[in-house]
mmCIF file as gemmi writes it, N, C-alpha and C atoms, coordinates in Angstrom:
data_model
loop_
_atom_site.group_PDB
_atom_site.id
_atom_site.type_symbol
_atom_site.label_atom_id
_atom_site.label_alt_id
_atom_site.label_comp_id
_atom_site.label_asym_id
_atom_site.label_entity_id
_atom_site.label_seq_id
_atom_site.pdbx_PDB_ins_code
_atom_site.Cartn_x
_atom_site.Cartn_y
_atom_site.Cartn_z
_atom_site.occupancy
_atom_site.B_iso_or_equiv
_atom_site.pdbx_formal_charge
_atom_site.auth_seq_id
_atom_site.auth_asym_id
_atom_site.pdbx_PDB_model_num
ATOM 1 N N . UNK Axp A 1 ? -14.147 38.407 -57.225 1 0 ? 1 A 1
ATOM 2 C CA . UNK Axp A 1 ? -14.061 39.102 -55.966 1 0 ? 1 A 1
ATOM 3 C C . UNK Axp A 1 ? -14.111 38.056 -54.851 1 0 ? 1 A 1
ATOM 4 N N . UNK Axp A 2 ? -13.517 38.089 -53.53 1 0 ? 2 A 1
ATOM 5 C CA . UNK Axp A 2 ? -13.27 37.361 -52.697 1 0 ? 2 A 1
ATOM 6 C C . UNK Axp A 2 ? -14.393 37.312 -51.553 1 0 ? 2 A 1
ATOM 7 N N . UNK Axp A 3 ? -14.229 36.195 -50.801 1 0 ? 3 A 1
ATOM 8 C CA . UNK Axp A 3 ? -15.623 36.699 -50.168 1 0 ? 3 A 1
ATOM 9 C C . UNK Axp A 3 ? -15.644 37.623 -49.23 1 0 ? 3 A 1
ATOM 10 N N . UNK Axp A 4 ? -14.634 38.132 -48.081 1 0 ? 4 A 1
ATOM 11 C CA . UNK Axp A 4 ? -14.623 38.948 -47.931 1 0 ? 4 A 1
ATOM 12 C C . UNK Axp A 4 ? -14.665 40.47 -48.345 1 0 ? 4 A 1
ATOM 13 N N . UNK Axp A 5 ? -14.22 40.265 -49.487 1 0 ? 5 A 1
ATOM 14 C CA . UNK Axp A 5 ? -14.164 41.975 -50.128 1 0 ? 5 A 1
ATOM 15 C C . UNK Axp A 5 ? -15.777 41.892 -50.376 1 0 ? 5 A 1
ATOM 16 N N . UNK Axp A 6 ? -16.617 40.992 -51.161 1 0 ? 6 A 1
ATOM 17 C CA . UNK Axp A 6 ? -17.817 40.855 -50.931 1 0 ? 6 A 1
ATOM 18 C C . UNK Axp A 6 ? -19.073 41.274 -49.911 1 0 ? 6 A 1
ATOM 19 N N . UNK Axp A 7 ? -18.406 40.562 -48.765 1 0 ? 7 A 1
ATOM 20 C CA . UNK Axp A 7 ? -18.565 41.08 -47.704 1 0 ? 7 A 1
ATOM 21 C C . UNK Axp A 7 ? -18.777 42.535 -47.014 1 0 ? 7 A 1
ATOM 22 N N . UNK Axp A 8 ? -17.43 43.143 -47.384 1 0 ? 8 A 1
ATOM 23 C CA . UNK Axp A 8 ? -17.305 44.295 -46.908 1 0 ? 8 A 1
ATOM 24 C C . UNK Axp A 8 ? -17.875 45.19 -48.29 1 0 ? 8 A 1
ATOM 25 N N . UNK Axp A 9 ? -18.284 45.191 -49.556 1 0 ? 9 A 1
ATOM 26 C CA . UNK Axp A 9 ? -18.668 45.33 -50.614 1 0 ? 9 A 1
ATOM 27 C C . UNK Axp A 9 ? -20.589 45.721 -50.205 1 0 ? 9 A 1
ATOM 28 N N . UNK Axp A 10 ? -20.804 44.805 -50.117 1 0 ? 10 A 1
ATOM 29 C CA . UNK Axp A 10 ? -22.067 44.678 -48.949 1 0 ? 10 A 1
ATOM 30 C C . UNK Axp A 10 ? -22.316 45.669 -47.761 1 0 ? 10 A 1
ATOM 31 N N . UNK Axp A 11 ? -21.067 45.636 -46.955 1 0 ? 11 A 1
ATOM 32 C CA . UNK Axp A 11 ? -22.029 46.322 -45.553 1 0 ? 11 A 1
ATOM 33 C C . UNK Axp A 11 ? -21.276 47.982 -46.242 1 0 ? 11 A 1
ATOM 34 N N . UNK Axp A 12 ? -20.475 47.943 -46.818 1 0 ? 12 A 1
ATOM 35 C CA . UNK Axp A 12 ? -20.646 49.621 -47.398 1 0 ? 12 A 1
ATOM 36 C C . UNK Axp A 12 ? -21.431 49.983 -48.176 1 0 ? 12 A 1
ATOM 37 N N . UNK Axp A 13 ? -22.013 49.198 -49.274 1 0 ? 13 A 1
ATOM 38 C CA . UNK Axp A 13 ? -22.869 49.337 -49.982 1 0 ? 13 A 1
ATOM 39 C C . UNK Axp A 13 ? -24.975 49.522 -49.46 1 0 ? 13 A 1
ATOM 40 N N . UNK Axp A 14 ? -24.94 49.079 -48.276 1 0 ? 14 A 1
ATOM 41 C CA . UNK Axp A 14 ? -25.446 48.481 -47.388 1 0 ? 14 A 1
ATOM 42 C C . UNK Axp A 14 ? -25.982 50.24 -47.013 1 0 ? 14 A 1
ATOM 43 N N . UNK Axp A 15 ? -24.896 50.869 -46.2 1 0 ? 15 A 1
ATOM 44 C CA . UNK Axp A 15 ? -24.744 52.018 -45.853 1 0 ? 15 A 1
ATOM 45 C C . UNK Axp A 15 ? -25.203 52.972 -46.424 1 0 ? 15 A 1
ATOM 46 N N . UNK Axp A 16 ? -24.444 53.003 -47.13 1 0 ? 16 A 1
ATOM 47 C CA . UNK Axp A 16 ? -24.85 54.013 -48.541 1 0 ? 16 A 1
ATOM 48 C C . UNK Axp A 16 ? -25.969 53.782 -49.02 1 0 ? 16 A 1
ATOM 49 N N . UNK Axp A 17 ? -26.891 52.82 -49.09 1 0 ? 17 A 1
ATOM 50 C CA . UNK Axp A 17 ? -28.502 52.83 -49.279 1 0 ? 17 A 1
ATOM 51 C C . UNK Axp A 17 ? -29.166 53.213 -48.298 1 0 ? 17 A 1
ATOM 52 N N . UNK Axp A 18 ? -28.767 52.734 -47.015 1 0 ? 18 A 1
ATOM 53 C CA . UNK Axp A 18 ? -29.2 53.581 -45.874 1 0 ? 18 A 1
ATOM 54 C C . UNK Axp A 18 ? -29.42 55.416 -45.67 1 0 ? 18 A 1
ATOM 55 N N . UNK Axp A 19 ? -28.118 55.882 -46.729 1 0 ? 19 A 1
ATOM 56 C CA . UNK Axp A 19 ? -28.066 57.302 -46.303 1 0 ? 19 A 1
ATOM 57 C C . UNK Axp A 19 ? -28.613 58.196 -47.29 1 0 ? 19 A 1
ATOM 58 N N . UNK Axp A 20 ? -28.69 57.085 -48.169 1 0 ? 20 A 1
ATOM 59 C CA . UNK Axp A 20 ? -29.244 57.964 -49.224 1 0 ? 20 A 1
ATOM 60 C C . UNK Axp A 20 ? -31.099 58.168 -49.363 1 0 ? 20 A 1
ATOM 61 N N . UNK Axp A 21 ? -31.665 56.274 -48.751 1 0 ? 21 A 1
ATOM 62 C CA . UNK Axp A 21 ? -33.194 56.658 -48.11 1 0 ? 21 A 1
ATOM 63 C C . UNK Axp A 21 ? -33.339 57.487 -47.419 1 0 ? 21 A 1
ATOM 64 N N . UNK Axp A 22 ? -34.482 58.272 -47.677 1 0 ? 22 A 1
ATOM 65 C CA . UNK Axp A 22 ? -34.88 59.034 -47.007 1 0 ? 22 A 1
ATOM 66 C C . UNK Axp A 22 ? -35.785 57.972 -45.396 1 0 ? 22 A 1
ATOM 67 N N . UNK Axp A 23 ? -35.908 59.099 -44.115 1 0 ? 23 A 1
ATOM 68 C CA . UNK Axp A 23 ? -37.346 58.191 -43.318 1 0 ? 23 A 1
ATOM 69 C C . UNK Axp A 23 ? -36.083 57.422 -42.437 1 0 ? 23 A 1
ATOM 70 N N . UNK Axp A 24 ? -36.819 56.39 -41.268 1 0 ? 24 A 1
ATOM 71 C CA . UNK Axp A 24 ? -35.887 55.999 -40.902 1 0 ? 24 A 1
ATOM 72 C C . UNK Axp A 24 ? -35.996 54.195 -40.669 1 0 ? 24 A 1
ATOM 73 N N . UNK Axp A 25 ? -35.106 53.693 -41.388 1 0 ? 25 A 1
ATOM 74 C CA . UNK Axp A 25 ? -35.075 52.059 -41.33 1 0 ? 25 A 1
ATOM 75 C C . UNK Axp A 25 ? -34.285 51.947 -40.582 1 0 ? 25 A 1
ATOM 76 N N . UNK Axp A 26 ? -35.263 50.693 -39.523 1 0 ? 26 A 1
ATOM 77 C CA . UNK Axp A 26 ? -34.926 49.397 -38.613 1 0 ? 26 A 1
ATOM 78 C C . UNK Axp A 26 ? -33.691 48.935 -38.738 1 0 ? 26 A 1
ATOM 79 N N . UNK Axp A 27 ? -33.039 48.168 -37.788 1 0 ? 27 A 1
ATOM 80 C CA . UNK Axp A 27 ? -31.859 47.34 -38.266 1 0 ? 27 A 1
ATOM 81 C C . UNK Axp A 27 ? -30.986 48.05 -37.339 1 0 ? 27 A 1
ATOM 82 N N . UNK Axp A 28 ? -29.49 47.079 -37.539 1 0 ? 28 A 1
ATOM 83 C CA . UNK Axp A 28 ? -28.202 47.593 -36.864 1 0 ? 28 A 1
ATOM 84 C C . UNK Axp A 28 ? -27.499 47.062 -38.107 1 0 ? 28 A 1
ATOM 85 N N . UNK Axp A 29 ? -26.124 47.098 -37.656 1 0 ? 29 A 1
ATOM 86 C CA . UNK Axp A 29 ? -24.98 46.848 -38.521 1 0 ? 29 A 1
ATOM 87 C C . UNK Axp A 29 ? -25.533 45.123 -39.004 1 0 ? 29 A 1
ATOM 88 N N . UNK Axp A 30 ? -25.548 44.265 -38.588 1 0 ? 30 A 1
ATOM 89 C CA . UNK Axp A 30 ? -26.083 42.72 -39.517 1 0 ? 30 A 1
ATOM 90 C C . UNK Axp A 30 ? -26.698 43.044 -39.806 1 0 ? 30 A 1
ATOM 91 N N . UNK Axp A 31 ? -27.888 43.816 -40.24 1 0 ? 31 A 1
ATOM 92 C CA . UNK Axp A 31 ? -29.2 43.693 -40.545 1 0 ? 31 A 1
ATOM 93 C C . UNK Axp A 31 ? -28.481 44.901 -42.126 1 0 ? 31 A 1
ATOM 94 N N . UNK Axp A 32 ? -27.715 46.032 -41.894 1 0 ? 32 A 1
ATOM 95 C CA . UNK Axp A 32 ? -27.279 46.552 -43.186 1 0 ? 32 A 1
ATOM 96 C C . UNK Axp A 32 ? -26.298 45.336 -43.67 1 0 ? 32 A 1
ATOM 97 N N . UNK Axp A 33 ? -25.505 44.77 -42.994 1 0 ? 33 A 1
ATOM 98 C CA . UNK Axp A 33 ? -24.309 44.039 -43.682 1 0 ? 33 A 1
ATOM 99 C C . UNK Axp A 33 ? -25.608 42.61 -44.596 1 0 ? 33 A 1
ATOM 100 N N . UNK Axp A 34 ? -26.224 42.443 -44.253 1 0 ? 34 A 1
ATOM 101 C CA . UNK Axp A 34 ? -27.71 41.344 -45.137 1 0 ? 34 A 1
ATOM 102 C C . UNK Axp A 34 ? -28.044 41.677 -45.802 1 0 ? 34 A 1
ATOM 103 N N . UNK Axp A 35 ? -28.491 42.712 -45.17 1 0 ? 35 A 1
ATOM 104 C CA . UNK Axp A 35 ? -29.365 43.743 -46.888 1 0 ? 35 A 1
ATOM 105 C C . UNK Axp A 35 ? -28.132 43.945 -47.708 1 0 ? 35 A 1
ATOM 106 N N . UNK Axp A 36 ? -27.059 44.539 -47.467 1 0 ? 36 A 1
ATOM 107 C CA . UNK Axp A 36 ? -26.126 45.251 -48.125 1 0 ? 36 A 1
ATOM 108 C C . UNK Axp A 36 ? -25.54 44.068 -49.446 1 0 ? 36 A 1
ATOM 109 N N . UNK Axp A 37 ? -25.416 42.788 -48.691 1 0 ? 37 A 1
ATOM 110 C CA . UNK Axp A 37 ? -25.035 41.473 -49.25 1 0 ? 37 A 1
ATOM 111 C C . UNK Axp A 37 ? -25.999 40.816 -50.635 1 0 ? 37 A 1
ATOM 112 N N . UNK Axp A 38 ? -27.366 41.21 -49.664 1 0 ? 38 A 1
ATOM 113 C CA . UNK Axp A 38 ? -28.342 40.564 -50.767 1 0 ? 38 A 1
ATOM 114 C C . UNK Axp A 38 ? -29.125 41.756 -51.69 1 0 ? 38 A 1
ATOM 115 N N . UNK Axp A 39 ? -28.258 42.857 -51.587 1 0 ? 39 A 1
ATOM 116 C CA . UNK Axp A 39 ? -28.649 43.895 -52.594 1 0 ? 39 A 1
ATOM 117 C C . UNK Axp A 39 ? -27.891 43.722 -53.566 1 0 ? 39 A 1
ATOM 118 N N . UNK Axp A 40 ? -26.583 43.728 -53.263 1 0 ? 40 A 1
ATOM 119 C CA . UNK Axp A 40 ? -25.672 43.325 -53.99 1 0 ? 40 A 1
ATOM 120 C C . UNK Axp A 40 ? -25.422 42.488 -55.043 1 0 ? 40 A 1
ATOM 121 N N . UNK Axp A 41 ? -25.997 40.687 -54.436 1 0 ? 41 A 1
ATOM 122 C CA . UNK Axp A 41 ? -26.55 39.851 -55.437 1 0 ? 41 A 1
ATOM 123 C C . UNK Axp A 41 ? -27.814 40.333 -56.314 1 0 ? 41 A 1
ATOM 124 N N . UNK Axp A 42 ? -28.958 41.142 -55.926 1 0 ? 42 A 1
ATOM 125 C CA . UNK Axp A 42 ? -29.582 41.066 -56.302 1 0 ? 42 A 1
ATOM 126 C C . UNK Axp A 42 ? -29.165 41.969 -57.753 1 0 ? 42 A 1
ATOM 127 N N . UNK Axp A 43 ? -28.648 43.118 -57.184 1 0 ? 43 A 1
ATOM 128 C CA . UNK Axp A 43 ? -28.082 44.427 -58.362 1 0 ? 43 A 1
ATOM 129 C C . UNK Axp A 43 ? -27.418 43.423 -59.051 1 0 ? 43 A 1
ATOM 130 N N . UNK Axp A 44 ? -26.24 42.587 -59.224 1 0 ? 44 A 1
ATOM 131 C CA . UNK Axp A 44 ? -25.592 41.572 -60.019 1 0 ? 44 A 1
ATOM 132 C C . UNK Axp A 44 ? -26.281 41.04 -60.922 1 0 ? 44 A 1
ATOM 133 N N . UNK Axp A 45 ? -27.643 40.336 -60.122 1 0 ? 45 A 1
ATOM 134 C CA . UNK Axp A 45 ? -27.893 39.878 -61.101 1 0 ? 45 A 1
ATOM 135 C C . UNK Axp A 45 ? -29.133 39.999 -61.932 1 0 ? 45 A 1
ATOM 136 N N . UNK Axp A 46 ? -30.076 41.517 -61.806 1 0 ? 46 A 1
ATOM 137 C CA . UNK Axp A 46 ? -30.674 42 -62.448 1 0 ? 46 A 1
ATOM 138 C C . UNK Axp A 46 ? -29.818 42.736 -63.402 1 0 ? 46 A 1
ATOM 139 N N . UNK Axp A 47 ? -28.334 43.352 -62.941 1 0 ? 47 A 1
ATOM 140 C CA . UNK Axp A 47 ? -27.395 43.701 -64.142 1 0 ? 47 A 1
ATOM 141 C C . UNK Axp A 47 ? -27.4 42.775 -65.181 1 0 ? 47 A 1
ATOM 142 N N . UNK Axp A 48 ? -27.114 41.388 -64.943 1 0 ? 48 A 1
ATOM 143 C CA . UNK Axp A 48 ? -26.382 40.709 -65.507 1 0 ? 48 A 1
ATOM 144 C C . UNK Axp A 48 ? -28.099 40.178 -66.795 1 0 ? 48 A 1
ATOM 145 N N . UNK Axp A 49 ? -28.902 40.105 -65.958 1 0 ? 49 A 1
ATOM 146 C CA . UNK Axp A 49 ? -29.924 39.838 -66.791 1 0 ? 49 A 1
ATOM 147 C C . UNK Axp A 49 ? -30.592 40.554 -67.501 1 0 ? 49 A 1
ATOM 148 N N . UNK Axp A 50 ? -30.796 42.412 -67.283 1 0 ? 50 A 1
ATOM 149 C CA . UNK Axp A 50 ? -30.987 42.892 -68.03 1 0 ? 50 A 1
ATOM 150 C C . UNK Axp A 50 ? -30.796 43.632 -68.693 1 0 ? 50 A 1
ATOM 151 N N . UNK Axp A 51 ? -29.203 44.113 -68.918 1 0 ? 51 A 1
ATOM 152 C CA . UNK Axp A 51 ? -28.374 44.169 -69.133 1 0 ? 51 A 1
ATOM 153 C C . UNK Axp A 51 ? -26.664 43.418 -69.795 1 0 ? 51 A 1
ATOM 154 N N . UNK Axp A 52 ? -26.751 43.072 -69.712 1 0 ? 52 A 1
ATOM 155 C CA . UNK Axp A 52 ? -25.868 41.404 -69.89 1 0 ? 52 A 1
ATOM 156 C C . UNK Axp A 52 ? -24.157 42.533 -68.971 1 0 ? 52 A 1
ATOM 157 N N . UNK Axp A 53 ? -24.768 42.949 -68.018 1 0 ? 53 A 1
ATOM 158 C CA . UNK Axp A 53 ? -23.609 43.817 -67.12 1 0 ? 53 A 1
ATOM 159 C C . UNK Axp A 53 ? -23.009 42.887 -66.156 1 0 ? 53 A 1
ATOM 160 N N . UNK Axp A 54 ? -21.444 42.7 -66.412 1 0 ? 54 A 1
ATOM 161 C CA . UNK Axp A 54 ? -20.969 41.903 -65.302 1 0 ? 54 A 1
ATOM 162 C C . UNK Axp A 54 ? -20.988 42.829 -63.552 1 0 ? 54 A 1
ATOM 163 N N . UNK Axp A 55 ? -20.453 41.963 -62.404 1 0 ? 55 A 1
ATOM 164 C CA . UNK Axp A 55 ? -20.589 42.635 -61.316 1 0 ? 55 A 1
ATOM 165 C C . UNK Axp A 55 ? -18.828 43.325 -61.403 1 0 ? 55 A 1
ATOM 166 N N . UNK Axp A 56 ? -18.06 42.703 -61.969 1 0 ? 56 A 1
ATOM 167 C CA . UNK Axp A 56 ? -16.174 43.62 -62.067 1 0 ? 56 A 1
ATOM 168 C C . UNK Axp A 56 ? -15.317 43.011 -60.821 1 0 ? 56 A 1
ATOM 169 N N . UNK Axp A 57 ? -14.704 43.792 -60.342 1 0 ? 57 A 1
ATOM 170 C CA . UNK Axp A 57 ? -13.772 44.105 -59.238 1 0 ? 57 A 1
ATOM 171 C C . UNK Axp A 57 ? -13.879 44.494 -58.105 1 0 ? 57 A 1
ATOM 172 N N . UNK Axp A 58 ? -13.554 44.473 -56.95 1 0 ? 58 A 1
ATOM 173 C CA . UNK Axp A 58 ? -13.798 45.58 -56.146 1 0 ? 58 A 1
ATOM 174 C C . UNK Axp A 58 ? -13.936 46.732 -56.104 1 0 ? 58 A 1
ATOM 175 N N . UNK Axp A 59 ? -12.718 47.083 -57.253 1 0 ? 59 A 1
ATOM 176 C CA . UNK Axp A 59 ? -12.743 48.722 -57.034 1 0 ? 59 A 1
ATOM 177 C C . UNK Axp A 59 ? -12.95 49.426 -58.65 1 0 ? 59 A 1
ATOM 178 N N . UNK Axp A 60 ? -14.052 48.521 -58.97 1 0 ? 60 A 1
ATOM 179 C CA . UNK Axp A 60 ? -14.771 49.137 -60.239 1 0 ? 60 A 1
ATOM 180 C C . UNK Axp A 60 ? -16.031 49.751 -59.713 1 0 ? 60 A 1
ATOM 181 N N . UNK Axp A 61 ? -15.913 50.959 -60.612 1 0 ? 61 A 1
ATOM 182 C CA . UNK Axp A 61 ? -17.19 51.961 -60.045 1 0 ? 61 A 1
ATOM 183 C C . UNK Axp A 61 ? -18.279 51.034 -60.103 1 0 ? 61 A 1
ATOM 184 N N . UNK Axp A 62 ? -18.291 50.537 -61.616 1 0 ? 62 A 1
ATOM 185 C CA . UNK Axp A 62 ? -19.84 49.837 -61.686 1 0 ? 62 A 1
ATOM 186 C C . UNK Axp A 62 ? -20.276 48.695 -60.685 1 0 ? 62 A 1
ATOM 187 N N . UNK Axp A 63 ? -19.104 48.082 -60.182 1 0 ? 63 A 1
ATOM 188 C CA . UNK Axp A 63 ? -19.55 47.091 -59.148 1 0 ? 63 A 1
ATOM 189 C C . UNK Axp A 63 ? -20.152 47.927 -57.934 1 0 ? 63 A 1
ATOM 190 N N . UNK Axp A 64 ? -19.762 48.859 -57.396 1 0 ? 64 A 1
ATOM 191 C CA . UNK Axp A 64 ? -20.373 49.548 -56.382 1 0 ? 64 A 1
ATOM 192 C C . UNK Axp A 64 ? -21.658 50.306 -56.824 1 0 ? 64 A 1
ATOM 193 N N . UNK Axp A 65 ? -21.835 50.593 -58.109 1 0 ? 65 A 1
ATOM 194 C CA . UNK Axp A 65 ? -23.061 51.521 -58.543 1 0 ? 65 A 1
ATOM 195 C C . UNK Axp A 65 ? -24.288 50.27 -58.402 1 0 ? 65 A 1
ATOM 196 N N . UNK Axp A 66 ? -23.843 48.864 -58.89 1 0 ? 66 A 1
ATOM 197 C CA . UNK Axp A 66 ? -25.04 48.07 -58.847 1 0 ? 66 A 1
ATOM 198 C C . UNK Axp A 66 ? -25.709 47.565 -57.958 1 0 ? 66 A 1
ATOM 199 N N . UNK Axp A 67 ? -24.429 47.249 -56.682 1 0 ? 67 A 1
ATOM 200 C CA . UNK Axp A 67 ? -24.482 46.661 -55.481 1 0 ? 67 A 1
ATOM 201 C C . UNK Axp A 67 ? -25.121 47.909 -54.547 1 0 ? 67 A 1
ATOM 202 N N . UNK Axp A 68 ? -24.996 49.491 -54.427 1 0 ? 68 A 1
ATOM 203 C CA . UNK Axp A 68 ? -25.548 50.31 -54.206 1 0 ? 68 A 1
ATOM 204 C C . UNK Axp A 68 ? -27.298 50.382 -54.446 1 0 ? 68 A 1
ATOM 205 N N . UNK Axp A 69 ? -27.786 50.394 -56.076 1 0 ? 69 A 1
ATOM 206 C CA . UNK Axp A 69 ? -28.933 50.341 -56.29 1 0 ? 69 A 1
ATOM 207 C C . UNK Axp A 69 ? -29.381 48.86 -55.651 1 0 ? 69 A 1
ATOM 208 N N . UNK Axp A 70 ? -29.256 47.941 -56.1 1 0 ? 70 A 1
ATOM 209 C CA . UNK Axp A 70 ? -29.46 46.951 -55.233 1 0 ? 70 A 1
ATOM 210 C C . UNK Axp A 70 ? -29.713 46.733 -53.815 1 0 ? 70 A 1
ATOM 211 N N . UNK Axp A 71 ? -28.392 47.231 -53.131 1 0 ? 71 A 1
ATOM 212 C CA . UNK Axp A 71 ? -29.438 47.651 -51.538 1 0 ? 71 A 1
ATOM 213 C C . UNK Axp A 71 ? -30.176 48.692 -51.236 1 0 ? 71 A 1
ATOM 214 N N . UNK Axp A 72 ? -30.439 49.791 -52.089 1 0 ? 72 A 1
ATOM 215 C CA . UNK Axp A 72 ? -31.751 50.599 -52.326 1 0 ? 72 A 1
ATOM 216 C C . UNK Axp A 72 ? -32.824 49.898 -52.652 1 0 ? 72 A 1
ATOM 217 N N . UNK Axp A 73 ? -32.606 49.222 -53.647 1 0 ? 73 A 1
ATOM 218 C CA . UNK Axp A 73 ? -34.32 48.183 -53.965 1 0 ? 73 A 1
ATOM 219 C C . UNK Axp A 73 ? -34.408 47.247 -52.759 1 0 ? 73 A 1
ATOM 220 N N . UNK Axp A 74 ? -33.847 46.223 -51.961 1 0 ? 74 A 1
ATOM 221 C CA . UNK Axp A 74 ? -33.511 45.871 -50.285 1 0 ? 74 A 1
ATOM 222 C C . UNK Axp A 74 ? -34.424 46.439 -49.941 1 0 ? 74 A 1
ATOM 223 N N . UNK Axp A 75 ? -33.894 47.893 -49.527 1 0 ? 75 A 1
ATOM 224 C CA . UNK Axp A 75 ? -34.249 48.322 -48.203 1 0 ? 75 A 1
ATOM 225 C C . UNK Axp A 75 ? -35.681 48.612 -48.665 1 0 ? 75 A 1
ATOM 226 N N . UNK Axp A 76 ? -35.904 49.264 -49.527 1 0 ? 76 A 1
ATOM 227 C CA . UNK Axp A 76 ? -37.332 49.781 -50.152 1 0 ? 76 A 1
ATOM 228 C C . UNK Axp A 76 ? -38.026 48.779 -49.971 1 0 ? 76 A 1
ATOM 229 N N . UNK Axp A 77 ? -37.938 47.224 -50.056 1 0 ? 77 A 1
ATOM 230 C CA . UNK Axp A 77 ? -38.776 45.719 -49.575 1 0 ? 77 A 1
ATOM 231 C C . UNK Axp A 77 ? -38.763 46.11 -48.33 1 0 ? 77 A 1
ATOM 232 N N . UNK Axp A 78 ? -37.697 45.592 -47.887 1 0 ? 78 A 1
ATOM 233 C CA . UNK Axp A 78 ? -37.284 45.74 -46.485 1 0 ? 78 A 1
ATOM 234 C C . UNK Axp A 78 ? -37.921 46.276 -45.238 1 0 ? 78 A 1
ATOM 235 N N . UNK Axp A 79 ? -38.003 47.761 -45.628 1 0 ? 79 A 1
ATOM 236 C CA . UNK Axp A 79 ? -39.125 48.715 -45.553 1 0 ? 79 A 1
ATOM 237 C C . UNK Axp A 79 ? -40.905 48.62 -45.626 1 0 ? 79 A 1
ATOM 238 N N . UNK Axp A 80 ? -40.901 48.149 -46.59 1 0 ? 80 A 1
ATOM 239 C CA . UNK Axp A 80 ? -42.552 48.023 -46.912 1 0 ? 80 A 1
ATOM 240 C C . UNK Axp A 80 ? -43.289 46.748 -45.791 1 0 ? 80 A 1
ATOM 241 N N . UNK Axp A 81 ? -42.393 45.714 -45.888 1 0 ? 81 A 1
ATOM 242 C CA . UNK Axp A 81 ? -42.398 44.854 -45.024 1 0 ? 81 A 1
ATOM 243 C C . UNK Axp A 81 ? -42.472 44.793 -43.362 1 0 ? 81 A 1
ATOM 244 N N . UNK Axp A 82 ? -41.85 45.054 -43.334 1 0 ? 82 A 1
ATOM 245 C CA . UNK Axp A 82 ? -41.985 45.874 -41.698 1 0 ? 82 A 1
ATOM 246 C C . UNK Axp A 82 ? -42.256 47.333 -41.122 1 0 ? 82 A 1
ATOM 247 N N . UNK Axp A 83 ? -42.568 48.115 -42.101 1 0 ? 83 A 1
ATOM 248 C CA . UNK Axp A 83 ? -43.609 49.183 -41.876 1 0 ? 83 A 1
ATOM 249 C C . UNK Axp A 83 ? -44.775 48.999 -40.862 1 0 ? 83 A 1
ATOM 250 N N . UNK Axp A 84 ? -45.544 48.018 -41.048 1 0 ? 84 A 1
ATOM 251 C CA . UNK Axp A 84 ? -46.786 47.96 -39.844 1 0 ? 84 A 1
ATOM 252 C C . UNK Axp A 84 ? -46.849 47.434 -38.897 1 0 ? 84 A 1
ATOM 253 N N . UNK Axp A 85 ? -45.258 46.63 -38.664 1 0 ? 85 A 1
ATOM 254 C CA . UNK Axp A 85 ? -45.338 45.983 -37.675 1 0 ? 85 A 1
ATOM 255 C C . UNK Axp A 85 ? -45.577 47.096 -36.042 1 0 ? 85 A 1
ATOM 256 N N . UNK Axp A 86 ? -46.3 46.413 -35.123 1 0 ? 86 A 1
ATOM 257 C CA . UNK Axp A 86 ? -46.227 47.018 -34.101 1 0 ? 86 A 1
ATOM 258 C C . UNK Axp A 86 ? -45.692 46.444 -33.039 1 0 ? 86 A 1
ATOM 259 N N . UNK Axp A 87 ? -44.67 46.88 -31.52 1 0 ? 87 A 1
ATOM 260 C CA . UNK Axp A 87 ? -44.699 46.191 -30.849 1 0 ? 87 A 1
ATOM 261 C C . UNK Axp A 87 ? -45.329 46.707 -29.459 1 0 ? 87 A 1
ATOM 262 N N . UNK Axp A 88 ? -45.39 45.004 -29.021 1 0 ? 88 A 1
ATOM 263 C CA . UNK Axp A 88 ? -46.29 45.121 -27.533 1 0 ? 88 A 1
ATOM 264 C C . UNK Axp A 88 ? -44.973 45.02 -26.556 1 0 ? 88 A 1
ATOM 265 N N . UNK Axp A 89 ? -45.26 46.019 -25.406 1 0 ? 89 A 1
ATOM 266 C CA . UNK Axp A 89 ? -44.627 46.016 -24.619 1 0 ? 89 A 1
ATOM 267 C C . UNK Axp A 89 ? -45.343 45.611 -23.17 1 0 ? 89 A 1
């Protein structure tokens, strides 16, 4: 896969973890297109390790099913992490 399709692999995937959490997470569009990116790697390569599941194509379901759960486990960090932050105004 190219890095752009990657890319854009990411901030849709990104999305779609967004809509499917419930509650409401922080962020704008970079902040899903990051998560979306490093969910992505991450789904890859917990596939790949526990599973021996490659990441495919662009337009293989399973590449989007992993890169999906992947920025669900993201945001769920993501989340926990900046949950208490407070700000001073």
């Amino acid at each position: 896969m190219s890095f752009i399709g990657f890319l854009i692999l990411g901030l849709i995937a990104g999305a779609i973890a967004k809509a499917i959490l419930p509650g409401r997470q922080g962020g704008g569009w970079f902040i899903t297109l990051l998560l979306g990116v490093v969910g992505a790697l991450l789904g890859g390569w917990l596939a790949s390790l526990l599973f021996n599941i490659d990441m495919g194509g662009f337009f293989d379901i399973r590449s989007w099913l992993i890169a999906i759960v992947g920025s669900i486990i993201v945001l769920l960090i993501y989340g926990l992490i900046t949950r208490n932050r407070t700000t001073t105004t």
